[in-house]
TORDODREN-6605 format. One record per residue (C-alpha): residue number from 1; z, x, y. Coordinates in Angstrom, 3 decimals, m for minus. Layout:
# residues N
SITE	NUM	Z	X	Y
...
This chain:
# residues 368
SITE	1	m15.394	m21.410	8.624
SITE	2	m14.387	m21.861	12.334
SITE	3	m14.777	m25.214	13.990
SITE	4	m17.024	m24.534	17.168
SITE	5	m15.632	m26.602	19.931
SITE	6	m17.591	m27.807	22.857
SITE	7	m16.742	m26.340	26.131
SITE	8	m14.652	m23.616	27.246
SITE	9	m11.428	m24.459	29.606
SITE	10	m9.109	m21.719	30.760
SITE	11	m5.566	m22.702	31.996
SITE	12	m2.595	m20.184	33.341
SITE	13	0.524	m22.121	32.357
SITE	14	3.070	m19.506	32.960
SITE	15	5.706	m18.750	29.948
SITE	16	8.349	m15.069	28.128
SITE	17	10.922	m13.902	24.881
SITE	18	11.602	m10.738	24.928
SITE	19	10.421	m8.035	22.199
SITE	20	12.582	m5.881	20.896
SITE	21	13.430	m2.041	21.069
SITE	22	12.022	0.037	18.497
SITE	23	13.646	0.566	15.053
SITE	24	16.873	1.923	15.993
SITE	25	17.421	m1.251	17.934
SITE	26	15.736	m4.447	16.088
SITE	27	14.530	m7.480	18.770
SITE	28	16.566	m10.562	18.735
SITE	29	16.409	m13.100	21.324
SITE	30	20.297	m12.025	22.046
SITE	31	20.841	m8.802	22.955
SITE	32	23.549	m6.319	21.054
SITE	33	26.212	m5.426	23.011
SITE	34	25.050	m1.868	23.166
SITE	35	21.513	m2.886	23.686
SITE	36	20.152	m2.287	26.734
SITE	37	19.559	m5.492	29.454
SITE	38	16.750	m7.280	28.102
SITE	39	15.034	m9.876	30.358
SITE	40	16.361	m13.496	29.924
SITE	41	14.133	m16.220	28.760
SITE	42	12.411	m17.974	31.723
SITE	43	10.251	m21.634	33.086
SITE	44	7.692	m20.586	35.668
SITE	45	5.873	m23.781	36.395
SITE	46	1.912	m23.934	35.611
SITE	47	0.209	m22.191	38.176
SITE	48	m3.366	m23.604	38.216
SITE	49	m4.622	m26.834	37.806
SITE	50	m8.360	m27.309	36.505
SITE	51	m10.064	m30.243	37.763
SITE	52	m10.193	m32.859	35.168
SITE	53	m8.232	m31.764	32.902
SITE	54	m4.413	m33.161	32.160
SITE	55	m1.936	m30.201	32.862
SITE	56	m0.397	m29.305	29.690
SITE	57	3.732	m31.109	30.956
SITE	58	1.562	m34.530	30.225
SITE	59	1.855	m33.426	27.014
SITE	60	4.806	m31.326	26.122
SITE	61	7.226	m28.769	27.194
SITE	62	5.565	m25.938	28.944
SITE	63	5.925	m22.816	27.481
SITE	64	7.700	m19.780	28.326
SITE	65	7.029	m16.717	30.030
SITE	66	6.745	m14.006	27.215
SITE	67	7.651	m10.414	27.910
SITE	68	7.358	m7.415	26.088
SITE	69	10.404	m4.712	25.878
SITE	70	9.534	m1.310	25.560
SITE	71	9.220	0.410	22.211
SITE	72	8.568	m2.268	20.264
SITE	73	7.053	m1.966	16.021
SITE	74	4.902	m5.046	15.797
SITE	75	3.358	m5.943	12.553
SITE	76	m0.012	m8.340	12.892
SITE	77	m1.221	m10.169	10.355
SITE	78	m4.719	m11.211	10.352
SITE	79	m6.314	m13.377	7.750
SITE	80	m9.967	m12.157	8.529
SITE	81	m11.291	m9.420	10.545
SITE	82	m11.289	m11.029	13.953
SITE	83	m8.482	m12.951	13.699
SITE	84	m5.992	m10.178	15.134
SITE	85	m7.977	m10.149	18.158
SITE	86	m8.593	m14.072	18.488
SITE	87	m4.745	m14.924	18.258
SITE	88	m2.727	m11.724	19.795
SITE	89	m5.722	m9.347	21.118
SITE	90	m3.191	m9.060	24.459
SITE	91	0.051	m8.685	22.884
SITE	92	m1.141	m5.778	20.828
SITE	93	m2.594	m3.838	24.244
SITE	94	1.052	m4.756	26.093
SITE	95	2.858	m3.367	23.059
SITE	96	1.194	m0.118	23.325
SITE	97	0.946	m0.013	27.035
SITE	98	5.213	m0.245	26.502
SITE	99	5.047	2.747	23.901
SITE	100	5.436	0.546	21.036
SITE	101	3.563	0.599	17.353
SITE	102	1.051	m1.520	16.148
SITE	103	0.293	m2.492	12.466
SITE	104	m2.429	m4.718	11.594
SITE	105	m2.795	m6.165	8.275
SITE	106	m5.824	m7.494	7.104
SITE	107	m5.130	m9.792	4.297
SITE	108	m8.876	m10.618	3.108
SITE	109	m12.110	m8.556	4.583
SITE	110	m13.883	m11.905	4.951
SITE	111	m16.030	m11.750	2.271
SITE	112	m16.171	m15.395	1.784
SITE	113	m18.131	m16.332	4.734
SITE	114	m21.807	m17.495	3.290
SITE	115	m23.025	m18.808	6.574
SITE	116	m22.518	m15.012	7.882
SITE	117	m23.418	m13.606	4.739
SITE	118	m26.992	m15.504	4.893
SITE	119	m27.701	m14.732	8.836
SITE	120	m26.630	m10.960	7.956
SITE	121	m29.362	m11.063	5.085
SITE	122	m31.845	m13.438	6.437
SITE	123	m32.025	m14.453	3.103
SITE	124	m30.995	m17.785	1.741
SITE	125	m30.485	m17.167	m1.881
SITE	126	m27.394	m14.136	m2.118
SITE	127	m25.556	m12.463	m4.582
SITE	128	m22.092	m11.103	m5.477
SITE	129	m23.516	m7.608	m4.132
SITE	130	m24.682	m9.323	m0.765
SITE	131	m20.922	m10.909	m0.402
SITE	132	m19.367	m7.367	m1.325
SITE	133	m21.786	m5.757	1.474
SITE	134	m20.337	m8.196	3.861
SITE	135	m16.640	m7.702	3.226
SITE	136	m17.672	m3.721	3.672
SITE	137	m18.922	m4.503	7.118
SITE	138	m16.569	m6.776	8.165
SITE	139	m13.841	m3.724	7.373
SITE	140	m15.885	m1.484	9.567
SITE	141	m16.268	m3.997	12.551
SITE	142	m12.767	m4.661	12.267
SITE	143	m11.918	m0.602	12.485
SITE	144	m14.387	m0.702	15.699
SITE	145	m12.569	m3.604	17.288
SITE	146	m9.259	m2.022	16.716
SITE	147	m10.377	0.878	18.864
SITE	148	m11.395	m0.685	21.100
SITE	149	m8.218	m2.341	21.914
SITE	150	m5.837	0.700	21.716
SITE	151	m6.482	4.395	20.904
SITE	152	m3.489	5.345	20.006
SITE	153	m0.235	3.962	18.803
SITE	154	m2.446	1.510	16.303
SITE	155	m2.631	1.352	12.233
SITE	156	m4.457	m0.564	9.941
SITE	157	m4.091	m1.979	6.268
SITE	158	m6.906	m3.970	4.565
SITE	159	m5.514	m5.983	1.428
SITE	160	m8.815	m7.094	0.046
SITE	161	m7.420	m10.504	m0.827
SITE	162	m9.833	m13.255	m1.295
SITE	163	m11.407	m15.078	1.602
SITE	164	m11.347	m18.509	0.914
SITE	165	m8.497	m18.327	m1.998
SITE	166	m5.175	m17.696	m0.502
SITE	167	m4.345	m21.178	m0.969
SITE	168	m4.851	m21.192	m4.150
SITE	169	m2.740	m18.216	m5.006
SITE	170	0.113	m20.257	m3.898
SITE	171	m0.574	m22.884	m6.555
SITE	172	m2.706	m22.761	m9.604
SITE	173	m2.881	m18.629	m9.289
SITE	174	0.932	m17.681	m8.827
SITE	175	1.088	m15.860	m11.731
SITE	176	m0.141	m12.875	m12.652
SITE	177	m1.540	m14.401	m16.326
SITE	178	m4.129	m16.493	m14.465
SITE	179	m5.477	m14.615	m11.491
SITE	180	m7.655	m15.971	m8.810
SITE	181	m11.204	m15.767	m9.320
SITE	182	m13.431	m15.251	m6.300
SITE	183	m16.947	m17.736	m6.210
SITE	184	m18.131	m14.883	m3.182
SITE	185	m17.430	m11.828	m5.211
SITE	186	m16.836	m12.510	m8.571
SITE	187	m13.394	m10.975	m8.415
SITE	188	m10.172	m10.979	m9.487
SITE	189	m8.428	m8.061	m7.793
SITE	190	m9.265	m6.225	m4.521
SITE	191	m13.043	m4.678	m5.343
SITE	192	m13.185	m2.386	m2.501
SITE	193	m12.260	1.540	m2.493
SITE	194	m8.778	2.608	m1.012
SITE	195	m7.583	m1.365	m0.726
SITE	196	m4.696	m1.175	m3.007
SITE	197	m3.108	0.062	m6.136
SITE	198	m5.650	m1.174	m9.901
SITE	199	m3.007	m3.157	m11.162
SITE	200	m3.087	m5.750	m7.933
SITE	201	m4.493	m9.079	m9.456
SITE	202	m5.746	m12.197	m6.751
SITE	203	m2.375	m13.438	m7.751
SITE	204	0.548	m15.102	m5.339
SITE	205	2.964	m13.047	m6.632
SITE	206	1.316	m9.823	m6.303
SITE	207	0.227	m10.769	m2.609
SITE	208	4.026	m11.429	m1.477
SITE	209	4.449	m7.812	m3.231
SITE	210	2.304	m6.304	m1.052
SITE	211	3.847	m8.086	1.940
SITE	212	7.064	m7.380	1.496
SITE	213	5.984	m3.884	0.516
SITE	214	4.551	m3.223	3.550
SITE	215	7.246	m5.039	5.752
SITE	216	9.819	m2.476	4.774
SITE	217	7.633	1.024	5.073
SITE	218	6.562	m0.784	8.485
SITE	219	10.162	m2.353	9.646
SITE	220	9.098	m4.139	12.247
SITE	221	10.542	m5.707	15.222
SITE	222	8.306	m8.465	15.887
SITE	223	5.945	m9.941	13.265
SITE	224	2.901	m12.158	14.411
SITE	225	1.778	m14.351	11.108
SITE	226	m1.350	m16.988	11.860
SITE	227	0.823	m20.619	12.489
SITE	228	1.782	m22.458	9.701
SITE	229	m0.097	m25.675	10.811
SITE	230	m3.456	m23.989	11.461
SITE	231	m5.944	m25.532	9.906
SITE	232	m8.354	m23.429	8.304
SITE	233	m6.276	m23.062	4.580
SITE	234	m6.037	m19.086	4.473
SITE	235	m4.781	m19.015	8.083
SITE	236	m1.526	m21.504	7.547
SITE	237	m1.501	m20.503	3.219
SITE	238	m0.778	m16.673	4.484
SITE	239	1.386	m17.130	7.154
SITE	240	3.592	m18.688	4.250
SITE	241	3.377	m15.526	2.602
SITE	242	4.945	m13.586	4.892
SITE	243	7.371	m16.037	5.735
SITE	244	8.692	m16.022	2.041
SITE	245	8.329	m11.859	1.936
SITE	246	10.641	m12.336	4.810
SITE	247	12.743	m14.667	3.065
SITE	248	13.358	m12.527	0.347
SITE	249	14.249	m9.589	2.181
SITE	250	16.421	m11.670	4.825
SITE	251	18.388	m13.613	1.850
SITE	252	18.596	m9.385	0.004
SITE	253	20.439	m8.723	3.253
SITE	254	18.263	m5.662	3.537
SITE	255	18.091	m3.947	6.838
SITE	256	16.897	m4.980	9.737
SITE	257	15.304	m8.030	8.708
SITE	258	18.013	m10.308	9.522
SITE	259	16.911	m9.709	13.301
SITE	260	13.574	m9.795	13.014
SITE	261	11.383	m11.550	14.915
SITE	262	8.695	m13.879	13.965
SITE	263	5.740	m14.849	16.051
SITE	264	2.604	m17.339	14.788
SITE	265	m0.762	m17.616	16.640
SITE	266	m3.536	m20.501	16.746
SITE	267	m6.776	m20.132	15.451
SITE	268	m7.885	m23.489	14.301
SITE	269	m6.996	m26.522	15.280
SITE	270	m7.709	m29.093	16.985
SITE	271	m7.871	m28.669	21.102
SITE	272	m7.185	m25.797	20.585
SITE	273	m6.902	m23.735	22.799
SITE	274	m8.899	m25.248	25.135
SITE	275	m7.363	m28.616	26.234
SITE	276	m3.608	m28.832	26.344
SITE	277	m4.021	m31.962	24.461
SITE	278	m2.916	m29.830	21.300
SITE	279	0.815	m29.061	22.530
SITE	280	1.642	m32.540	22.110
SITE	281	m0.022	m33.416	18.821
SITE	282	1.408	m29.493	17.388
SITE	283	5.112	m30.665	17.139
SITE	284	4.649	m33.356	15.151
SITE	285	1.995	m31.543	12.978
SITE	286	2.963	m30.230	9.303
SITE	287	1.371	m26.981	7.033
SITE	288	m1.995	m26.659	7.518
SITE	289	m2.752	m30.776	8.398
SITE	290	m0.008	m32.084	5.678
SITE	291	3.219	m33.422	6.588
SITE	292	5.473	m30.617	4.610
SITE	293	8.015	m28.736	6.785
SITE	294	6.835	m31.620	9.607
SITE	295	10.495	m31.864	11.176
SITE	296	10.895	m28.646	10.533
SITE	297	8.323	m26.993	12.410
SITE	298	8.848	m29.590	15.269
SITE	299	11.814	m27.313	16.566
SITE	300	9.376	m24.229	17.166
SITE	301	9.255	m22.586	20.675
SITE	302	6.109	m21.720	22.582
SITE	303	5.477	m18.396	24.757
SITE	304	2.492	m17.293	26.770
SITE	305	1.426	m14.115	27.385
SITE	306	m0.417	m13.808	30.623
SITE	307	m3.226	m11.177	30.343
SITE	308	m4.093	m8.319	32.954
SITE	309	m7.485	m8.281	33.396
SITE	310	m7.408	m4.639	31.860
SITE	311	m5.999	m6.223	28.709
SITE	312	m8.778	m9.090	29.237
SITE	313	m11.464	m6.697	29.556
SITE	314	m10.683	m5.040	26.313
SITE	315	m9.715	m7.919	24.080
SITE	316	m13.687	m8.525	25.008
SITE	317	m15.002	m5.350	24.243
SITE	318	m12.870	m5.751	20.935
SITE	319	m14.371	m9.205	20.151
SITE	320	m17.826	m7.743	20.747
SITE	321	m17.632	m5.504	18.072
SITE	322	m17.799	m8.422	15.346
SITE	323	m21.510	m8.887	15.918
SITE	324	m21.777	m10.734	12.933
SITE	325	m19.145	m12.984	13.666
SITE	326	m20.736	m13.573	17.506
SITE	327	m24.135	m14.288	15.768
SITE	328	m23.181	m16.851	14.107
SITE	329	m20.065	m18.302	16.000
SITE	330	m20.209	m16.760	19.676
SITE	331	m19.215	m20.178	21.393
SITE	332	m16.315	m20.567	19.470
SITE	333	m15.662	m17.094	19.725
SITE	334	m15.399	m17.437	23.817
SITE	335	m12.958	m19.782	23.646
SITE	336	m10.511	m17.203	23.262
SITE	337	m11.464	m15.292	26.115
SITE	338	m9.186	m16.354	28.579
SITE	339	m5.937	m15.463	30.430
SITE	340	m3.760	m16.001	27.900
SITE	341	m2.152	m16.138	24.667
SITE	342	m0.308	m18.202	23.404
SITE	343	2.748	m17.567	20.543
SITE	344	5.077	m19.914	18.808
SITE	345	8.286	m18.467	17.561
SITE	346	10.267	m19.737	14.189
SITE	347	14.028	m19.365	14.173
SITE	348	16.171	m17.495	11.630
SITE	349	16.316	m20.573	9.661
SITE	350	12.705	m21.752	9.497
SITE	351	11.845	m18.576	8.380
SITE	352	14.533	m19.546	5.273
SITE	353	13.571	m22.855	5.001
SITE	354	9.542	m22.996	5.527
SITE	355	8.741	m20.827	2.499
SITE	356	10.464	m24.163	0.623
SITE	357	8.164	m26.015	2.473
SITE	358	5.199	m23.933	1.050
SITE	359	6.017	m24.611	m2.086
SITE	360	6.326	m28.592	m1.959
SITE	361	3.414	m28.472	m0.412
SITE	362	0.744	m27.000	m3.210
SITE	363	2.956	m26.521	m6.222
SITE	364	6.406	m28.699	m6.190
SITE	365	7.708	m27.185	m8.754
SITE	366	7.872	m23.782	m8.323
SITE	367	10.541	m22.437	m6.323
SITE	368	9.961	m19.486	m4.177
């Protein structure tokens, strides 16, 4: 469940990496020498100042301008329907808008969410069925909200992992011989039509699978992951997941993923994102509120996107569509309305190294 914060504050603090150029030509943040000029990384002081409110150097090293290359394959993973939206709503229009390609990945429909389940049903007492229902509409709100941001140019894949569970898959339920069970839906495996193949069990192995799966079909440039040190557990448990699908591939040497790019995105934690309190209190922050891969994380580098107010506009249609996640959560919701967004980015080596981290942190000893 989201933590509602009180007020709303909207800050321009101007920062830029630059995405890559399409298959042929995978991002890094050095260009080939056959690559075309990319734009270099930049510091644009803040530009606006709200009254009573520190401005975010009081607290750390202003991030960078972000900037998007033409041509671009970016691969988003969301947790829960909304989530895509929430975190990189912006980036996803700009990647289009620069004839790029946009994969979203939903990793669970939701399903898990009893305070929306119970103000969807305006009952109090509900079932496995009413869960199931949920997760259903959830899919189709998310399919709505995707539209809404981008016509064209945009895919989806729903994983129908379980909401609430993914940390758990990377410690008790690694293996295949004990599978996950969800308390929401009574499952064990993906129940909904079309998610994925029978034999997929609520199992950590069988989720990297999937991830790693759909990294190579997709072969993406850029790939946005929620940040390891969110703290809502399936938001920092499955950005591990990808980071050790990554690993794997990376340490396989299999094309391109050597120069891929990784990108994470805030959802919740504290200050976030409306005081710039949290850039201070981020880089010495560990996975998901522990203080595994601490050090290591401190070295990440932070981007903003600024936001056209086209791109604005439509990352608040998008939101709109989750009614039931704005009947139950709007204010929160509103936070993320705002001229911005905000990206960390891991190096080549913390996307070796951080997986590791995963591990020490719910199962020491099993190595990824």
């Amino acid at each position: 469940m989201r933590r509602p914060l009180a007020s709303i504050t909207v800050l321009a603090v101007a920062l830029a990496v630059p995405l890559g150029a399409g298959a042929a030509d995978r991002s890094t943040l050095q260009p080939a020498p056959s690559s075309p000029p990319r734009p270099a990384l930049e510091h644009v002081a803040p530009q606006i100042k709200v009254p009573g409110v520190p401005s975010v150097e009081q607290f750390g090293r202003p991030p960078q301008a972000l900037r998007v290359s033409p041509r671009a394959r970016l691969l988003v993973f969301a947790p829960h329907p909304d989530d895509e939206t929430l975190g990189a709503g912006g980036l996803i229009q700009r990647v289009i808008e620069t004839d790029g390609i946009v994969k979203v990945v939903f990793v669970t429909n939701g399903d898990g969410y009893r305070t929306g389940v119970i103000a969807q049903t305006n009952r109090p007492n509900v079932s496995r069925n009413d869960f199931l229902a949920y997760g259903e509409h959830r899919h189709r709100e998310a399919l709505q909200a995707l539209s809404a941001l981008a016509s064209h140019r945009l895919s989806s894949a729903f994983l129908g992992f379980p909401d609430d569970g993914i940390d758990d898959l990377w410690s008790d339920n690694w293996s295949e011989a004990r599978p996950y069970r969800s308390p929401f839906t009574d499952s064990d495996r993906p129940p909904y039509d079309g998610a994925l193949q029978p034999s997929v069990e609520y199992a950590g192995v069988d989720l990297r699978r999937e991830i790693r799966d759909l990294l190579q079909q997709f072969a993406p440039d850029w790939v946005v992951i929620p940040d390891p040190r969110d703290r809502h557990p399936d938001h920092c448990s499955t950005g591990g997941f990808v980071l050790d699908a990554l690993r794997e591939l990376r340490e396989a040497q299999i094309a391109p993923f050597s120069r891929t790019e990784v990108l994470t995105y805030l959802v919740h934690y504290p200050e976030y994102p409306g005081n710039p309190m949290w850039l201070a209190q981020i880089n010495h922050a560990g996975i998901g509120g522990s203080t595994a891969a601490q050090e290591n994380l401190s070295r990440t580098t932070w981007f903003r996107l600024e936001l056209t107010p086209n791109e604005l506009a439509h990352k608040h249609t998008a939101l709109s569509r989750y009614r039931s996640q704005m009947r139950v959560m709007d204010r929160f919701l509103a936070l993320f309305i705002r001229s911005d967004e905000i990206f960390g980015h891991l190096s080549g080596d913390q996307i070796s190294t951080i997986p590791r981290d995963y591990a020490t942190r719910w199962r020491a000893h099993r190595q990824p």
